[in-house]
C-alpha positions as a Markdown table, in Angstrom:
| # | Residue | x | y | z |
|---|---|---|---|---|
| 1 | Unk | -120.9 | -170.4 | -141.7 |
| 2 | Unk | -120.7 | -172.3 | -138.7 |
| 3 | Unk | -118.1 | -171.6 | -135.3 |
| 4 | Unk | -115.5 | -172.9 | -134.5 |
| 5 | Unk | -116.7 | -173.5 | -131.6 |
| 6 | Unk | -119.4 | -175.8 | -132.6 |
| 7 | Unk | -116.7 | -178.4 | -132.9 |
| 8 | Unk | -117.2 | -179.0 | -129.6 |
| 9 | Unk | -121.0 | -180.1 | -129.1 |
| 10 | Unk | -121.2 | -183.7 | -128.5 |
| 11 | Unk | -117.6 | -184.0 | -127.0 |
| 12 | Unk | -116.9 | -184.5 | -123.4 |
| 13 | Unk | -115.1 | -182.2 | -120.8 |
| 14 | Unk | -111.7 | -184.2 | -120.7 |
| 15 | Unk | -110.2 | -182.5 | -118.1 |
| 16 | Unk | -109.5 | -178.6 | -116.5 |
| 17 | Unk | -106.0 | -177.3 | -116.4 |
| 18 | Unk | -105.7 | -174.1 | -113.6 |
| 19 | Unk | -103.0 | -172.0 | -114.7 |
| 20 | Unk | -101.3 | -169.3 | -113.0 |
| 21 | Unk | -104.3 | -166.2 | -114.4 |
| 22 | Unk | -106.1 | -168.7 | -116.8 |
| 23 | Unk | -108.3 | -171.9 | -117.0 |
| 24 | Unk | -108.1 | -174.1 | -119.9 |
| 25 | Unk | -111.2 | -176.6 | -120.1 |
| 26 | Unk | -110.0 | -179.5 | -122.6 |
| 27 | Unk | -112.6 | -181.2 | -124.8 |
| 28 | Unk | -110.7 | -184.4 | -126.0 |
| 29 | Unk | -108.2 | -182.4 | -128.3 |
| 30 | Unk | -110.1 | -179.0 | -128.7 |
| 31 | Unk | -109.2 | -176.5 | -125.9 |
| 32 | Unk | -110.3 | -173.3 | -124.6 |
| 33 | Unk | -107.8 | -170.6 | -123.1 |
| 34 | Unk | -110.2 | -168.3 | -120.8 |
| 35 | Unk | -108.2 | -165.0 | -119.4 |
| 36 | Unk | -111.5 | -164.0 | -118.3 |
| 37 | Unk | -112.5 | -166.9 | -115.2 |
| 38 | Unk | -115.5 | -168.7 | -116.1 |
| 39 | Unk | -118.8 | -168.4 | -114.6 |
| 40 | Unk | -120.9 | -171.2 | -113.7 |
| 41 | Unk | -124.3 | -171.4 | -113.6 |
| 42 | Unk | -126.1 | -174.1 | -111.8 |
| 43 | Unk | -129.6 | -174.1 | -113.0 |
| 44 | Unk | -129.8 | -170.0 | -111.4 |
| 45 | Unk | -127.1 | -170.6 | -109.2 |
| 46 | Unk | -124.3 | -168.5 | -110.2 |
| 47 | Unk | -120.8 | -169.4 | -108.8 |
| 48 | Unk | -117.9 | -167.5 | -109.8 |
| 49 | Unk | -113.9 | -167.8 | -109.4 |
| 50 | Unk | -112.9 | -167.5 | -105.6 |
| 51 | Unk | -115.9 | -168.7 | -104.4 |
| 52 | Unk | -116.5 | -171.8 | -102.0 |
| 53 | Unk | -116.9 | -175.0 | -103.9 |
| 54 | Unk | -116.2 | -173.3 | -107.5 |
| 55 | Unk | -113.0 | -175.5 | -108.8 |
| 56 | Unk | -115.0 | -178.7 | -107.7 |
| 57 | Unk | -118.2 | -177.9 | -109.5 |
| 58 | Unk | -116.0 | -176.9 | -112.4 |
| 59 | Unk | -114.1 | -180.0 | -112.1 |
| 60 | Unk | -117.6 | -181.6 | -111.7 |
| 61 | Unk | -118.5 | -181.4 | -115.3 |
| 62 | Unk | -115.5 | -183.6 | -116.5 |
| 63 | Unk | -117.0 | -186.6 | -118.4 |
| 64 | Unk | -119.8 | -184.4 | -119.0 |
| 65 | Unk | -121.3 | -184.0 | -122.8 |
| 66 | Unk | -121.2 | -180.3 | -124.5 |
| 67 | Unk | -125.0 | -179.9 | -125.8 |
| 68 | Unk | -124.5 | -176.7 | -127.5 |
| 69 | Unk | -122.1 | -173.5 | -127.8 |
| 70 | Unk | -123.5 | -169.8 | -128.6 |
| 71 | Unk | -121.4 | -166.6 | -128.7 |
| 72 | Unk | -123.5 | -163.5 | -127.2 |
| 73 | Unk | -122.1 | -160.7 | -128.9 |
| 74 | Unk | -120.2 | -158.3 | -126.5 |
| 75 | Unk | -121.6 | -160.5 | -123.7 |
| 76 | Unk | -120.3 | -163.8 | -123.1 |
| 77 | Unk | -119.3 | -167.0 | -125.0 |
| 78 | Unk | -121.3 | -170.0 | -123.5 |
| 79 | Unk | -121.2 | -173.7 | -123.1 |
| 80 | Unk | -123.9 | -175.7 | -122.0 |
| 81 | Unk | -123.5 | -179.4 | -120.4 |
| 82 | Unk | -126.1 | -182.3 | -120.5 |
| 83 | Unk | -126.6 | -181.9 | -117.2 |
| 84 | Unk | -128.1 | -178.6 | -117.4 |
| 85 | Unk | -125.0 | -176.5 | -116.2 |
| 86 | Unk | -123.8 | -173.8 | -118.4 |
| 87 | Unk | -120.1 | -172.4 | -118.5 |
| 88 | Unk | -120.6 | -168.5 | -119.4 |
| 89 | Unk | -117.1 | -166.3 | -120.0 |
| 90 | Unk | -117.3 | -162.5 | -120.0 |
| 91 | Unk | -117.0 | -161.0 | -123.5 |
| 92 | Unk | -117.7 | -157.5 | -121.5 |
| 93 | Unk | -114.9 | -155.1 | -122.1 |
| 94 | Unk | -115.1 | -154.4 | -118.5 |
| 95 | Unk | -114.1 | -158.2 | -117.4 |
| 96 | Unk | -111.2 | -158.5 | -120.0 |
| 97 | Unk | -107.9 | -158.3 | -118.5 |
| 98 | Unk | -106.3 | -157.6 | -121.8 |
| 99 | Unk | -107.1 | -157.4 | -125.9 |
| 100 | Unk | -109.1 | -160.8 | -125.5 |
| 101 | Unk | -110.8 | -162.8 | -123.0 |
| 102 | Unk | -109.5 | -166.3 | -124.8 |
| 103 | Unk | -109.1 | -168.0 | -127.6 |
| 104 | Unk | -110.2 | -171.5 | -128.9 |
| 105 | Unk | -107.8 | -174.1 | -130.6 |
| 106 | Unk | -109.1 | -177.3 | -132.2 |
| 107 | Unk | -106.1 | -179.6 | -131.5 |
| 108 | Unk | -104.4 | -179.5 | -128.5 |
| 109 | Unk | -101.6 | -176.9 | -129.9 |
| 110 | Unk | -103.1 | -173.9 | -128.4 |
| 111 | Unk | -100.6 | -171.9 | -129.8 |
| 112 | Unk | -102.5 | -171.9 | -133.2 |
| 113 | Unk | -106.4 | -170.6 | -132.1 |
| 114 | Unk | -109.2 | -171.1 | -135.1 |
| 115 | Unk | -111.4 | -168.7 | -132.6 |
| 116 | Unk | -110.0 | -165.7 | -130.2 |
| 117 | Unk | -112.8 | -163.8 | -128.8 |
């Protein structure tokens, strides 16, 4: 059975919503809720939250096509752009804040996720 999460390959990065302790990446209706900031990773170069140059490079991939999604198990959920860049959240214990590290809704309610991981 495929995820839920699938529903986003071949969708574009509509827009990025910085909340308060969260990031929400929208994908044209679909949206994900990280708790857990995103890592970026530039073909090697890793750029993290607080780092110079991070909310413009995530910002960057707006208008940019999802080419796949995979969940590593215990490791991270990840996204990966057509232009090489891939979006990686921390499934580690460690890196959660709370019981999850987001969730993914297909429609713009995110009040009612398919996916919380």
């Amino acid at each position: 059975m495929p995820i839920p999460l699938e529903k986003i390959v071949g969708e574009q990065l509509s827009s990025v919503e910085f909340v308060q302790d969260y990031v929400q990446p929208h994908f044209d209706g679909p949206t994900i809720t990280a708790f857990v900031w995103p890592t970026l990773n530039l073909r090697g170069n890793i750029m993290r939250f607080g780092d110079s140059g991070y909310r413009d490079e995530l910002c960057a991939r707006i208008a940019r096509k999802v080419t796949s999604t995979r969940i590593i198990e215990m490791i991270c959920l990840a996204i990966q752009f057509d232009d090489g860049v891939e979006l990686n959240i921390s499934l580690k214990p460690e890196d959660s804040v709370g019981t999850e590290a987001g969730h993914f809704s297909a429609e713009s309610d995110s009040r009612s996720p398919l996916l919380e991981f």
